[in-house]
N, CA, C and O atoms as CSV, one atom per row, in Angstrom:
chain,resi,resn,atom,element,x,y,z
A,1,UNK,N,N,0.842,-1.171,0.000
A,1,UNK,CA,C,0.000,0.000,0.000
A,1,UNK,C,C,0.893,1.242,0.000
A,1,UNK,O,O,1.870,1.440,0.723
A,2,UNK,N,N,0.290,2.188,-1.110
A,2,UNK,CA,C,1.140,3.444,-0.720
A,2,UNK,C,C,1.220,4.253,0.167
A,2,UNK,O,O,0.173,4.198,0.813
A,3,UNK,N,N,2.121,5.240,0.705
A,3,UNK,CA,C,1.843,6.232,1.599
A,3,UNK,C,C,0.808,7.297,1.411
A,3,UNK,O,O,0.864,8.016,0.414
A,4,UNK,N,N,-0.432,7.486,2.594
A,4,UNK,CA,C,-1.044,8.398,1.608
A,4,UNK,C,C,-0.662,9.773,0.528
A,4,UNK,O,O,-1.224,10.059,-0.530
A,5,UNK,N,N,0.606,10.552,1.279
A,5,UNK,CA,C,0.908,11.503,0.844
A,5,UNK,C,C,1.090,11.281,-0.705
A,5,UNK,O,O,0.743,12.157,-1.497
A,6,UNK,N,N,1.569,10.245,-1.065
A,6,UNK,CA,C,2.093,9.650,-2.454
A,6,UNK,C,C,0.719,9.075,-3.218
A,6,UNK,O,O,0.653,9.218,-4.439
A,7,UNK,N,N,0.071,8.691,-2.795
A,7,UNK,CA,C,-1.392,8.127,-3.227
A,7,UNK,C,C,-2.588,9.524,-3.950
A,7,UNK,O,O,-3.469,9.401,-4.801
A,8,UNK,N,N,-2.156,10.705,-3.224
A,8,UNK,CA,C,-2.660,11.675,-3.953
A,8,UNK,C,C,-1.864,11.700,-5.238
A,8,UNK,O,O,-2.373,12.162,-6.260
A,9,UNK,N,N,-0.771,11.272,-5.225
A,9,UNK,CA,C,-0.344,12.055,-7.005
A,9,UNK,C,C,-0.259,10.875,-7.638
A,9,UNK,O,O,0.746,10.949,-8.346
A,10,UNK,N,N,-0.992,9.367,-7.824
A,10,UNK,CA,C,-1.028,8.391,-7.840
A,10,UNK,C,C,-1.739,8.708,-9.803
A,10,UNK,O,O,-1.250,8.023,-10.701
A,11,UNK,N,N,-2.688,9.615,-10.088
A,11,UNK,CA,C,-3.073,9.999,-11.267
A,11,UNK,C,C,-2.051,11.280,-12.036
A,11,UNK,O,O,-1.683,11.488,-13.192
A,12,UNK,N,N,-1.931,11.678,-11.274
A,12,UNK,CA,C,-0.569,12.192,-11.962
A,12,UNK,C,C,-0.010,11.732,-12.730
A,12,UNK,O,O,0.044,12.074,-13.911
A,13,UNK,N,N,0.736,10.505,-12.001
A,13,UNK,CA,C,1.910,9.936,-12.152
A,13,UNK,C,C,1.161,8.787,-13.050
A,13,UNK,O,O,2.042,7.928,-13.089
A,14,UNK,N,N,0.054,8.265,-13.794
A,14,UNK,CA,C,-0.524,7.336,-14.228
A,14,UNK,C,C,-0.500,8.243,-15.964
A,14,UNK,O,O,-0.218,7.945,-17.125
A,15,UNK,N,N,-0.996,9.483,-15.185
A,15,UNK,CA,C,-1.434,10.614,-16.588
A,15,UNK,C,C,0.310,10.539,-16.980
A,15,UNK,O,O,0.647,10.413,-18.157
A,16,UNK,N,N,1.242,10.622,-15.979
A,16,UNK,CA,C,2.489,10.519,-16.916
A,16,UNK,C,C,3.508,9.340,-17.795
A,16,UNK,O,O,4.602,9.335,-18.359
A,17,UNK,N,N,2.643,8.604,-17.571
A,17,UNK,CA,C,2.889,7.342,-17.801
A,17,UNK,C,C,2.363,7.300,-19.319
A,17,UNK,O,O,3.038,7.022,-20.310
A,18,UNK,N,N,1.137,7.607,-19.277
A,18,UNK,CA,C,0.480,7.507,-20.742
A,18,UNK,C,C,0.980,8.515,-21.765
A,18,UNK,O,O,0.926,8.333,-22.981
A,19,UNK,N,N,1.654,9.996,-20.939
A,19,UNK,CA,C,2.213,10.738,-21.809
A,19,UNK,C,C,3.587,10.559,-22.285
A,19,UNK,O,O,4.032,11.509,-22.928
A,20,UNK,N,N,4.179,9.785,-22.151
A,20,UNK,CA,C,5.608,8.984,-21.746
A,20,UNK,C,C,5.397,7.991,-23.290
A,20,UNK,O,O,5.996,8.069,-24.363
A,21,UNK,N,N,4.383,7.157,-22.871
A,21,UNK,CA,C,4.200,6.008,-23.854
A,21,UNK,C,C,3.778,7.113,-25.735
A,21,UNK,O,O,4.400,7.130,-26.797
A,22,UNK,N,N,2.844,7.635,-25.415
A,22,UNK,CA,C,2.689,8.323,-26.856
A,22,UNK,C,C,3.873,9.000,-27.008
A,22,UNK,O,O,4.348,9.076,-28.141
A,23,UNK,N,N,4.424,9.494,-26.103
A,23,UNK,CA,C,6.189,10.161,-26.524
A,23,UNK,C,C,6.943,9.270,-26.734
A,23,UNK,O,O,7.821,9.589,-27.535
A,24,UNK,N,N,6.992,8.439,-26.430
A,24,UNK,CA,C,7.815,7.247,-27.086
A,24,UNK,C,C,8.137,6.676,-28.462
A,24,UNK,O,O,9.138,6.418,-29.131
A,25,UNK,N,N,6.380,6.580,-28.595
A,25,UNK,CA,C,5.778,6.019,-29.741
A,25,UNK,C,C,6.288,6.772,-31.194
A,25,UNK,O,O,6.734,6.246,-32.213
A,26,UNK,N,N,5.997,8.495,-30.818
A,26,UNK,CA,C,6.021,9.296,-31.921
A,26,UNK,C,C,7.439,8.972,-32.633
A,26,UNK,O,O,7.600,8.638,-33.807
A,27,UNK,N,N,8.657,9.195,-31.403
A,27,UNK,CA,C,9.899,8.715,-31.572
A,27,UNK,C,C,10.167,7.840,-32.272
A,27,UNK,O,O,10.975,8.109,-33.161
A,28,UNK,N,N,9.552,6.220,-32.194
A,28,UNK,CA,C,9.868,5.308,-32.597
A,28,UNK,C,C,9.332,5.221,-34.401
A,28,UNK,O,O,10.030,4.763,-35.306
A,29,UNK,N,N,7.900,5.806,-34.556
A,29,UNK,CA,C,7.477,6.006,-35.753
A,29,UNK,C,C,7.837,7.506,-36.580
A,29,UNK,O,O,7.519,7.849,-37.718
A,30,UNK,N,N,8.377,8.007,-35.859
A,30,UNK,CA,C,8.729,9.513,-36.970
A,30,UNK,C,C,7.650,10.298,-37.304
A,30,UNK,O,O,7.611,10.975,-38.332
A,31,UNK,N,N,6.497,10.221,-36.227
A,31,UNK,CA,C,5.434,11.076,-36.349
A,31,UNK,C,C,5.881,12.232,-36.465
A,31,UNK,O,O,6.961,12.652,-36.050
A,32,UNK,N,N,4.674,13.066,-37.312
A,32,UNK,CA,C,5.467,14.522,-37.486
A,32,UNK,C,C,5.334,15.465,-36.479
A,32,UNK,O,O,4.920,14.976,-35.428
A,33,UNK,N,N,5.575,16.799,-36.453
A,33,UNK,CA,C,5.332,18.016,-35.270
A,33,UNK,C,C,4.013,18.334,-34.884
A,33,UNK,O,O,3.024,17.694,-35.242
A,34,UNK,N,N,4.002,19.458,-34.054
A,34,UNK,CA,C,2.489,20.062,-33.938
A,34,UNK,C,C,2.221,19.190,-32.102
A,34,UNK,O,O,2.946,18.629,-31.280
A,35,UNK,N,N,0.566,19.593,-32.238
A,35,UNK,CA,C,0.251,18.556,-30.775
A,35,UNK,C,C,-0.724,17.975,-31.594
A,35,UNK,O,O,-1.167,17.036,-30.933
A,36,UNK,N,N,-1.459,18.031,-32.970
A,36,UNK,CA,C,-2.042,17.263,-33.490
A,36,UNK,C,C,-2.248,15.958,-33.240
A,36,UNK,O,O,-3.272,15.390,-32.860
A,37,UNK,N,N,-1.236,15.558,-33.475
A,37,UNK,CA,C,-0.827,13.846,-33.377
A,37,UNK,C,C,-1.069,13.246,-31.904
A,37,UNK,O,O,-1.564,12.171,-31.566
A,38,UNK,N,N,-0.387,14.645,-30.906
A,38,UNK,CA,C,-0.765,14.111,-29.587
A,38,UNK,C,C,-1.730,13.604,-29.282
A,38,UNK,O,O,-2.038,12.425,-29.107
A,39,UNK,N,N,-2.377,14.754,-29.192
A,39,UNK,CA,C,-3.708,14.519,-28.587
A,39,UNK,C,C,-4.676,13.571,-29.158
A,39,UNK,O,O,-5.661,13.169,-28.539
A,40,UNK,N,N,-4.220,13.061,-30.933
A,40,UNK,CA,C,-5.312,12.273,-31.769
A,40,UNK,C,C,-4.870,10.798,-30.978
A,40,UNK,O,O,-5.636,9.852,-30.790
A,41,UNK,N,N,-3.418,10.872,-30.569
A,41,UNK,CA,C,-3.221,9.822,-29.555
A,41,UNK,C,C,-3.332,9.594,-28.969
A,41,UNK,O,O,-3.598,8.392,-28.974
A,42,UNK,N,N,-3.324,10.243,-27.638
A,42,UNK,CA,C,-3.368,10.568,-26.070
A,42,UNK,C,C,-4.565,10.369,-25.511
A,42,UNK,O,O,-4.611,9.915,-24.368
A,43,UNK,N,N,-5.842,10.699,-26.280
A,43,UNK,CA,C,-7.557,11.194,-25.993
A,43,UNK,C,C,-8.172,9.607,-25.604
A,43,UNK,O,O,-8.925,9.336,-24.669
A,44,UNK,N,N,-7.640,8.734,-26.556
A,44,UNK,CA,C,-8.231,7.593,-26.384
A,44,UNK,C,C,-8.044,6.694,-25.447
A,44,UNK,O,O,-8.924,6.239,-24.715
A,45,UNK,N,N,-6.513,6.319,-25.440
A,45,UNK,CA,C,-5.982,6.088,-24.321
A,45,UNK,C,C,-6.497,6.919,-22.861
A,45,UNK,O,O,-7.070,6.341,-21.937
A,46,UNK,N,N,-6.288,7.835,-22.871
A,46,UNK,CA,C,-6.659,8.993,-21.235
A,46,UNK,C,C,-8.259,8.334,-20.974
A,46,UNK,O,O,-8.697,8.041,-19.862
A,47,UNK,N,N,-8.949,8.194,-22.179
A,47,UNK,CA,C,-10.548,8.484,-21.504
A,47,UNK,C,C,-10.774,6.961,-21.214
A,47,UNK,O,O,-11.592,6.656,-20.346
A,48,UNK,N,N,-10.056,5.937,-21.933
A,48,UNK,CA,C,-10.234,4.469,-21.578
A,48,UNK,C,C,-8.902,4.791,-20.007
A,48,UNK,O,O,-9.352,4.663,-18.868
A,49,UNK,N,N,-8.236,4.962,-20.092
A,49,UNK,CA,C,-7.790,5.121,-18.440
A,49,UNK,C,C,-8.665,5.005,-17.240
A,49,UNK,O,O,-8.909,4.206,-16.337
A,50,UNK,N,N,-9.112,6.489,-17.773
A,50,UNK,CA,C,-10.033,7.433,-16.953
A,50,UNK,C,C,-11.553,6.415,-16.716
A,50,UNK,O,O,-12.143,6.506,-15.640
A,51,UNK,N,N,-11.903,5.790,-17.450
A,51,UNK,CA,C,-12.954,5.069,-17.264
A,51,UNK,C,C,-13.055,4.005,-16.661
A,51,UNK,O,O,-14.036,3.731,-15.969
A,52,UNK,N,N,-11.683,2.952,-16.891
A,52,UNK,CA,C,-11.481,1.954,-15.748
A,52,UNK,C,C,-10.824,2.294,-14.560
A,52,UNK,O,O,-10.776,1.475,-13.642
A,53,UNK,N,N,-10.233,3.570,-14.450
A,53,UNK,CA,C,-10.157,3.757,-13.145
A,53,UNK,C,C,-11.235,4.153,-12.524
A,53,UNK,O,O,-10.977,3.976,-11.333
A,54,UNK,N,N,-12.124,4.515,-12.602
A,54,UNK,CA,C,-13.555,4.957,-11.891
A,54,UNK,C,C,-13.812,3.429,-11.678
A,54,UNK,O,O,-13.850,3.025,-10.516
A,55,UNK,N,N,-14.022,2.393,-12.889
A,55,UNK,CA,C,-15.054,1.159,-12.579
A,55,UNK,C,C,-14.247,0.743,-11.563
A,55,UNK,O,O,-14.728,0.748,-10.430
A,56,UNK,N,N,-12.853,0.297,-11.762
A,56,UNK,CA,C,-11.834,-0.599,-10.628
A,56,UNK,C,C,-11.888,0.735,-9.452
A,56,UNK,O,O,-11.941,0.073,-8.416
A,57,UNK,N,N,-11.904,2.041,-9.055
A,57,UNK,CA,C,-12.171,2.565,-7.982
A,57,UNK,C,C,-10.291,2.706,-7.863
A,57,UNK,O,O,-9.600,2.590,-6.850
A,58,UNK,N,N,-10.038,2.870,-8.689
A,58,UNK,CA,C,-8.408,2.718,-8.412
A,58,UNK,C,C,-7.842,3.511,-7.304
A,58,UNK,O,O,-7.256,3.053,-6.323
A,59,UNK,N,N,-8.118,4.949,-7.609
A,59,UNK,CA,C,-7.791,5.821,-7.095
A,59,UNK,C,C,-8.599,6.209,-5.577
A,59,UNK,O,O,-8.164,7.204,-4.997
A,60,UNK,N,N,-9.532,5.600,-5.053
A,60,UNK,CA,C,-10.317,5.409,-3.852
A,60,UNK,C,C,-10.242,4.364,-3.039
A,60,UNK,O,O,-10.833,4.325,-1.959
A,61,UNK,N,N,-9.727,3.710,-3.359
A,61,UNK,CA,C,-9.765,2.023,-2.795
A,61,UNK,C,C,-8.315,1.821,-2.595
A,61,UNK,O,O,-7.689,2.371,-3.500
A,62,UNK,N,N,-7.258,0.993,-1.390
A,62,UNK,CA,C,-6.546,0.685,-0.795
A,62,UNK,C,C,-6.264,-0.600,-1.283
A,62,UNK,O,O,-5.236,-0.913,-1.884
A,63,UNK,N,N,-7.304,-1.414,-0.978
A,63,UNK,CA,C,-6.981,-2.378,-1.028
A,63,UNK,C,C,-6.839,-3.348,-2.053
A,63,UNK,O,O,-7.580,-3.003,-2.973
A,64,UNK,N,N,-6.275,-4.340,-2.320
A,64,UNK,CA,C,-6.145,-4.770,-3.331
A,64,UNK,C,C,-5.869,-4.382,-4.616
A,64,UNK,O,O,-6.442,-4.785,-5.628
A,65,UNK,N,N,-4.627,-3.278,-4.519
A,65,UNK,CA,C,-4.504,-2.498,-5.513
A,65,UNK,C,C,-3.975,-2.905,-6.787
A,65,UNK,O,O,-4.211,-2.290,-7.827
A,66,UNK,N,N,-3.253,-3.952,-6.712
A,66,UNK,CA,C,-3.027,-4.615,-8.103
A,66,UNK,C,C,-3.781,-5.383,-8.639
A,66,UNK,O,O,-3.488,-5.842,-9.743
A,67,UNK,N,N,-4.699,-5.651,-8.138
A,67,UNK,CA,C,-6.066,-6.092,-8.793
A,67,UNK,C,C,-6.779,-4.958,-9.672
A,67,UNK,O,O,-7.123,-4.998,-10.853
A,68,UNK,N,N,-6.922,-3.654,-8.462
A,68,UNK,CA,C,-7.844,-2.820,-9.148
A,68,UNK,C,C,-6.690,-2.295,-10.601
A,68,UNK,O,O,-7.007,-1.777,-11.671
A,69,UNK,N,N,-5.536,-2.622,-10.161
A,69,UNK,CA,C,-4.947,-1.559,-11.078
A,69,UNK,C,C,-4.959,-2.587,-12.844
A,69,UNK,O,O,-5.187,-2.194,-13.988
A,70,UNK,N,N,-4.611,-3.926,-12.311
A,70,UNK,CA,C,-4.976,-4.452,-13.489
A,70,UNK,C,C,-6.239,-4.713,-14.008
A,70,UNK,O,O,-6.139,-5.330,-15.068
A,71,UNK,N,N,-7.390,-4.488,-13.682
A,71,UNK,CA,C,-8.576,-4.188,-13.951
A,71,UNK,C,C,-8.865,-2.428,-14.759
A,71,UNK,O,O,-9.749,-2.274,-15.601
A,72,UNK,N,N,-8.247,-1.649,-14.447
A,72,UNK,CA,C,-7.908,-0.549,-14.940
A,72,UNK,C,C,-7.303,-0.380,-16.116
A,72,UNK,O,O,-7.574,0.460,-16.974
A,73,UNK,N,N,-6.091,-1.587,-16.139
A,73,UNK,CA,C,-5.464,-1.699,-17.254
A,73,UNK,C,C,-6.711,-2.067,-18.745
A,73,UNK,O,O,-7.058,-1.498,-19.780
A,74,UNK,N,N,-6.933,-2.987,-18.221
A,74,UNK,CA,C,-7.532,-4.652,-19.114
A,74,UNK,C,C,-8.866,-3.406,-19.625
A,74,UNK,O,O,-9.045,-3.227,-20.830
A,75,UNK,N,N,-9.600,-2.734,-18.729
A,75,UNK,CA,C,-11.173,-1.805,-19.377
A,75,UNK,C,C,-10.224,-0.734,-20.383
A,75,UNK,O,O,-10.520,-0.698,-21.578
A,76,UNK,N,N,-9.156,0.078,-19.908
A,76,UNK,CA,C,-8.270,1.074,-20.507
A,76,UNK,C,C,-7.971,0.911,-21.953
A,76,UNK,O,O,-8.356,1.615,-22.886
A,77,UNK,N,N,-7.051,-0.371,-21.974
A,77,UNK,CA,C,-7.424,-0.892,-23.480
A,77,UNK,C,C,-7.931,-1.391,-23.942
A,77,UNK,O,O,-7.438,-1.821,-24.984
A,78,UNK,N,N,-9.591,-1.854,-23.550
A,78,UNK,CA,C,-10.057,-2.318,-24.510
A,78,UNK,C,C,-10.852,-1.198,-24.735
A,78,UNK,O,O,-11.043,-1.243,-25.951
A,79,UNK,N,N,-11.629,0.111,-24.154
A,79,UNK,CA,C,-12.028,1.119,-24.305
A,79,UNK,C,C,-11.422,2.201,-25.336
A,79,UNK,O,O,-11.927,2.783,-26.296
A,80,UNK,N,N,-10.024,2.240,-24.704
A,80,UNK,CA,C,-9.318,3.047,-25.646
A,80,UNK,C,C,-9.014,2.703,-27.534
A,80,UNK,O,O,-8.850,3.393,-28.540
A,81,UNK,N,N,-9.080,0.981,-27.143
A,81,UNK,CA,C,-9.132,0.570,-28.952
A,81,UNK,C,C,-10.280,0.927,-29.609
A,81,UNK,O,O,-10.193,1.483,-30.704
A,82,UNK,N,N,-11.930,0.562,-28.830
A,82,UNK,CA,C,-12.472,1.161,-29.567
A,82,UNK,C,C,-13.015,2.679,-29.910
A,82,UNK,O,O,-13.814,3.003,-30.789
A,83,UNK,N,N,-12.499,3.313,-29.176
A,83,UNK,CA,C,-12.695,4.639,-28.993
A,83,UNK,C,C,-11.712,5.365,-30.336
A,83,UNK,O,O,-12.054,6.311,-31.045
A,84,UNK,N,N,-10.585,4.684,-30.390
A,84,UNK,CA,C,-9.043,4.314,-31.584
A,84,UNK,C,C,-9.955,4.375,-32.549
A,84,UNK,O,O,-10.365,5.393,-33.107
A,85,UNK,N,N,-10.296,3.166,-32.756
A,85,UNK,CA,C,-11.128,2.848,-34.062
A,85,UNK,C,C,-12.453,3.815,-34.910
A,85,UNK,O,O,-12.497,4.393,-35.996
A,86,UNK,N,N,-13.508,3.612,-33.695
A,86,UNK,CA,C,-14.547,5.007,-34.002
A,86,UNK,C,C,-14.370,6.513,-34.259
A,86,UNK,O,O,-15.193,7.188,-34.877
A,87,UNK,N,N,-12.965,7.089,-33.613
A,87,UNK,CA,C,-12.798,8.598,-33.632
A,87,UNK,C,C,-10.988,9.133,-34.392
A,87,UNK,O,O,-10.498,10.224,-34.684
A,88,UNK,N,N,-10.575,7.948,-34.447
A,88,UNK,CA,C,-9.205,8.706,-35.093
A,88,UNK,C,C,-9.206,7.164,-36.218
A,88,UNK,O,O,-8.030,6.963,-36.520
A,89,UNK,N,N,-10.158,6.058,-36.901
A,89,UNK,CA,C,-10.130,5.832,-37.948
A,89,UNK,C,C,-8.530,4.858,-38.108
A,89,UNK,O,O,-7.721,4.757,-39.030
A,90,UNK,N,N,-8.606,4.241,-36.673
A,90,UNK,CA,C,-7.181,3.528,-36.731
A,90,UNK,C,C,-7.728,1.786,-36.728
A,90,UNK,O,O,-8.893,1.410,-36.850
A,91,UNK,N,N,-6.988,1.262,-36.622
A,91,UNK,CA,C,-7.361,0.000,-36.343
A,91,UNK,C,C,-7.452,-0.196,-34.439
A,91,UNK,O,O,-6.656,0.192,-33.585
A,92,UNK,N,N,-8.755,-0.948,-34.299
A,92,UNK,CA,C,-9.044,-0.977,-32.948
A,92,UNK,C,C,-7.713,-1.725,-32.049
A,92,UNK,O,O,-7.046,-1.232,-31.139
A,93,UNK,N,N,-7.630,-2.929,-32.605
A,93,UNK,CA,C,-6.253,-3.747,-32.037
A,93,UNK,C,C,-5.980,-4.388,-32.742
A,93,UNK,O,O,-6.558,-4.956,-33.669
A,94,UNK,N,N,-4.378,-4.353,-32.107
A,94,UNK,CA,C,-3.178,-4.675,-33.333
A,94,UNK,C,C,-2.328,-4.922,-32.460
A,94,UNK,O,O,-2.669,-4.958,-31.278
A,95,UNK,N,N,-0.785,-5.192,-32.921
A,95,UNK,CA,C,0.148,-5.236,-32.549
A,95,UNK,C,C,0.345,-3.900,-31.255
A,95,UNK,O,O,0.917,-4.112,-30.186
A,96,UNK,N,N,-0.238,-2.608,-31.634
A,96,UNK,CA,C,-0.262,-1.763,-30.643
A,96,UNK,C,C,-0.546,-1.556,-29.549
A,96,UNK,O,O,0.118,-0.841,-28.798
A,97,UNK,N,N,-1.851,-2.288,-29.170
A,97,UNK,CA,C,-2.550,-2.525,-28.110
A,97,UNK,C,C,-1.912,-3.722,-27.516
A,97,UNK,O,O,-2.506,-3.889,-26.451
A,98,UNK,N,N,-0.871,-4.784,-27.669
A,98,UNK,CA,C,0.047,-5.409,-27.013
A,98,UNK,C,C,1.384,-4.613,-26.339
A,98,UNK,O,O,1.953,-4.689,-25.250
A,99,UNK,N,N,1.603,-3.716,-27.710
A,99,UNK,CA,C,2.939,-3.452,-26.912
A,99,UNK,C,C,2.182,-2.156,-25.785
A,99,UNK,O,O,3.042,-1.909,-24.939
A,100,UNK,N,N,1.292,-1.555,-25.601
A,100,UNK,CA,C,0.487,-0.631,-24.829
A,100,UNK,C,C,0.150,-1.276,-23.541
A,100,UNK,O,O,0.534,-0.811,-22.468
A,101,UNK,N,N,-0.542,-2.306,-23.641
A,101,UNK,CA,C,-0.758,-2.977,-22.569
A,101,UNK,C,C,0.399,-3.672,-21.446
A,101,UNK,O,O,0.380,-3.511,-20.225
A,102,UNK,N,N,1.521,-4.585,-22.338
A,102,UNK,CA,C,2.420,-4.164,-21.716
A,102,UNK,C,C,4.034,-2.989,-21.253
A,102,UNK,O,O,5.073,-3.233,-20.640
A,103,UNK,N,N,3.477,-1.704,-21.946
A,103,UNK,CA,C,4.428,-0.942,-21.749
A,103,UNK,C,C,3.157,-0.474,-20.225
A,103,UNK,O,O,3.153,-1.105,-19.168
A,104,UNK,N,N,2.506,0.358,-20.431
A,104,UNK,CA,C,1.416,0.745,-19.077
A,104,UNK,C,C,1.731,-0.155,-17.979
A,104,UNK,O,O,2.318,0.252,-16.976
A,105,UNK,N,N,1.257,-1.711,-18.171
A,105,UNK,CA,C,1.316,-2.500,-16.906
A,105,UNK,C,C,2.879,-2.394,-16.750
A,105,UNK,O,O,2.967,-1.776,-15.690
A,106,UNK,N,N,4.381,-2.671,-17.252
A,106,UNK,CA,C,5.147,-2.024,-16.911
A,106,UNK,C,C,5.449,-0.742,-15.510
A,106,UNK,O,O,5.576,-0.577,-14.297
A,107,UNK,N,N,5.424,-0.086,-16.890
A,107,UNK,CA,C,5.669,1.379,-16.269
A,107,UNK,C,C,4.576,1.661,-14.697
A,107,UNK,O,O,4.972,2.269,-13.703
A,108,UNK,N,N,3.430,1.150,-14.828
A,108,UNK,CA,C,2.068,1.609,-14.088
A,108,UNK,C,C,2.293,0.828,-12.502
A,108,UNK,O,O,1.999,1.226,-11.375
A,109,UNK,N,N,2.802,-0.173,-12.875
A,109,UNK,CA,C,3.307,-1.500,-11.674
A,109,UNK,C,C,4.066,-0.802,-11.428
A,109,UNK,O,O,3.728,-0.035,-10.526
A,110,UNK,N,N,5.569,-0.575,-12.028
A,110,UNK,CA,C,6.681,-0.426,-11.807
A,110,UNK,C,C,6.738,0.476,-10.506
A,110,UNK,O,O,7.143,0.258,-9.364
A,111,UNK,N,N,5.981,1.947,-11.340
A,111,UNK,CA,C,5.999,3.111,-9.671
A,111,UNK,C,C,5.519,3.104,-8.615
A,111,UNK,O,O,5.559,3.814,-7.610
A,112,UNK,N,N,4.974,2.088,-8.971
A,112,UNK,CA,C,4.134,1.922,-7.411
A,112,UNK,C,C,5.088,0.670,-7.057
A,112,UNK,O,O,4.369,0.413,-6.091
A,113,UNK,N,N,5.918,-0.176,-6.999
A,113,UNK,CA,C,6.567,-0.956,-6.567
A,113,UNK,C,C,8.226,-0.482,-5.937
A,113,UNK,O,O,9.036,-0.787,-5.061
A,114,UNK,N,N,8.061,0.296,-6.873
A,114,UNK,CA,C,9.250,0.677,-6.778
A,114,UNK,C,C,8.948,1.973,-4.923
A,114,UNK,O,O,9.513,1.888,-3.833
A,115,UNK,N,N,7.828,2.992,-5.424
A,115,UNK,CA,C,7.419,3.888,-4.268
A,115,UNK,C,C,7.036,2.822,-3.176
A,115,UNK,O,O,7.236,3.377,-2.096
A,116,UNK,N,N,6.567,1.516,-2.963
A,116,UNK,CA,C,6.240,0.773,-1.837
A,116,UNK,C,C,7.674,0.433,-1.426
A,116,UNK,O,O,7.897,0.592,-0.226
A,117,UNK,N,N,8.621,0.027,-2.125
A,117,UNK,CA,C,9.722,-0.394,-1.803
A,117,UNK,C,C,10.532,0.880,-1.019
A,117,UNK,O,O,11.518,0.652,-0.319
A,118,UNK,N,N,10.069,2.056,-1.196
A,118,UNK,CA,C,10.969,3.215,-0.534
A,118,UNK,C,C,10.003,3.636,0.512
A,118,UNK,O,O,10.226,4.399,1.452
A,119,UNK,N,N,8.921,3.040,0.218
A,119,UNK,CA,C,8.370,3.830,1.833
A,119,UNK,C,C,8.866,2.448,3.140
A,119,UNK,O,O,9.303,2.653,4.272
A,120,UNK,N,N,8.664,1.421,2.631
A,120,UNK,CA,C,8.734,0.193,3.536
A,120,UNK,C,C,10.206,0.272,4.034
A,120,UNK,O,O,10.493,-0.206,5.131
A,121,UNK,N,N,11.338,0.989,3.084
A,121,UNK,CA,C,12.491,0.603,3.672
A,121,UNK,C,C,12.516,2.018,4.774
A,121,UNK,O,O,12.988,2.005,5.911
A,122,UNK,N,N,11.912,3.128,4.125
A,122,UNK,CA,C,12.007,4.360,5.056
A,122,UNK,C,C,11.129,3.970,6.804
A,122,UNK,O,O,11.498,4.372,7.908
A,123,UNK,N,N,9.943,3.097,6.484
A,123,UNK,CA,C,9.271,3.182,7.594
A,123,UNK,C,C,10.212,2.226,8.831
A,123,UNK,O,O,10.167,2.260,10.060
A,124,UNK,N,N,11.043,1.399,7.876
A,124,UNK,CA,C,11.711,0.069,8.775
A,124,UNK,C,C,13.042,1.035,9.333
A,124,UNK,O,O,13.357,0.422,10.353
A,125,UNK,N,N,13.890,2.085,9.232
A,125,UNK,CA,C,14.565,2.967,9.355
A,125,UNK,C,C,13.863,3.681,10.665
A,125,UNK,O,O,14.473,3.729,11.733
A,126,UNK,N,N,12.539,4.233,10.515
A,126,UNK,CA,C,11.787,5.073,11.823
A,126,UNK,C,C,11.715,3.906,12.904
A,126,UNK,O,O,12.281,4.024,13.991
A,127,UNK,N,N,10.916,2.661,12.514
A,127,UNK,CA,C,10.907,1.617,13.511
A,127,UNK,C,C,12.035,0.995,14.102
A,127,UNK,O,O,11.922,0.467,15.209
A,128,UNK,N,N,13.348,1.000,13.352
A,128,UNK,CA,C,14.574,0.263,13.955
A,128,UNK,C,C,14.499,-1.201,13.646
A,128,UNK,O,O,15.042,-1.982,14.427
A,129,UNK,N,N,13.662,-1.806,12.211
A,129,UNK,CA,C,13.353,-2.958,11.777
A,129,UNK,C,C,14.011,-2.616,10.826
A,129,UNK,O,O,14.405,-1.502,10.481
A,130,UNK,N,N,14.225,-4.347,10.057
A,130,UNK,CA,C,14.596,-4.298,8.951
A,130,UNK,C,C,13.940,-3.718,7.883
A,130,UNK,O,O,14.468,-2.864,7.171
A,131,UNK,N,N,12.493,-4.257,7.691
A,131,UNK,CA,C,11.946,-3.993,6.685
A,131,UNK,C,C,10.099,-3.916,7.351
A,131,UNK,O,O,9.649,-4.842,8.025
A,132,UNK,N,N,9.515,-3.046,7.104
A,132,UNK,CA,C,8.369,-2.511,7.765
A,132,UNK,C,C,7.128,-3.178,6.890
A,132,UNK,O,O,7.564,-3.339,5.750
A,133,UNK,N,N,6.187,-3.487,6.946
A,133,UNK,CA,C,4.942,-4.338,6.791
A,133,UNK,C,C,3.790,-2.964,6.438
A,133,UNK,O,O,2.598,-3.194,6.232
């Protein structure tokens, strides 16, 4: 579980994750300038985010957070493909929506494992334990 202080910027840090991955992407394909491209990217993805995090309660709920968070994932893209498909005229899923799914669960796991791992060693430091629960 995170610290709460860190649990507030928990969408932040989710919203930067997804802006990370379309910056990546553009890189890797030679998309051209502008924010055009961004946002024709970014919109679908964000609102399929944004939608399984409400259903999984991601951002309200404690417990069982890698559940909710992969539940977040799994509605995210399949929302965001068809949202892909109906409004920017792409293909719903493809090869993209693999490497998406696992770059997000990646990156999305990662900070929060990585932030549990620094609060647990900080809290075991205040307690005079090795490693804090």
């Amino acid at each position: 579980m995170l610290a709460p202080r860190l649990r507030r910027f928990a969408p932040g840090f989710d919203g930067l994750c997804l802006v990370i991955f379309v910056l990546l992407g553009r890189d890797q394909h030679h998309i051209g300038r502008g924010v055009d491209w961004f946002l024709t990217v970014l919109w679908p993805l964000a609102v399929g985010w944004l939608i399984g995090a409400l259903v999984a309660r991601l951002y309200t709920r404690v417990e069982r957070w890698w559940l909710r968070l992969g539940g977040t994932l799994v509605v995210a893209v399949l929302i965001g493909g068809v949202l892909r498909w109906a409004f920017t005229n792409r293909v719903a899923y493809s090869v993209f929506t693999v490497v998406e799914l696992g770059f997000l669960a990646l990156v999305t796991f990662g900070w929060r494992l990585v932030a549990l791992g620094i609060t647990r060693v900080a809290r075991g430091r205040q307690t005079g334990t090795r490693y804090a629960r």
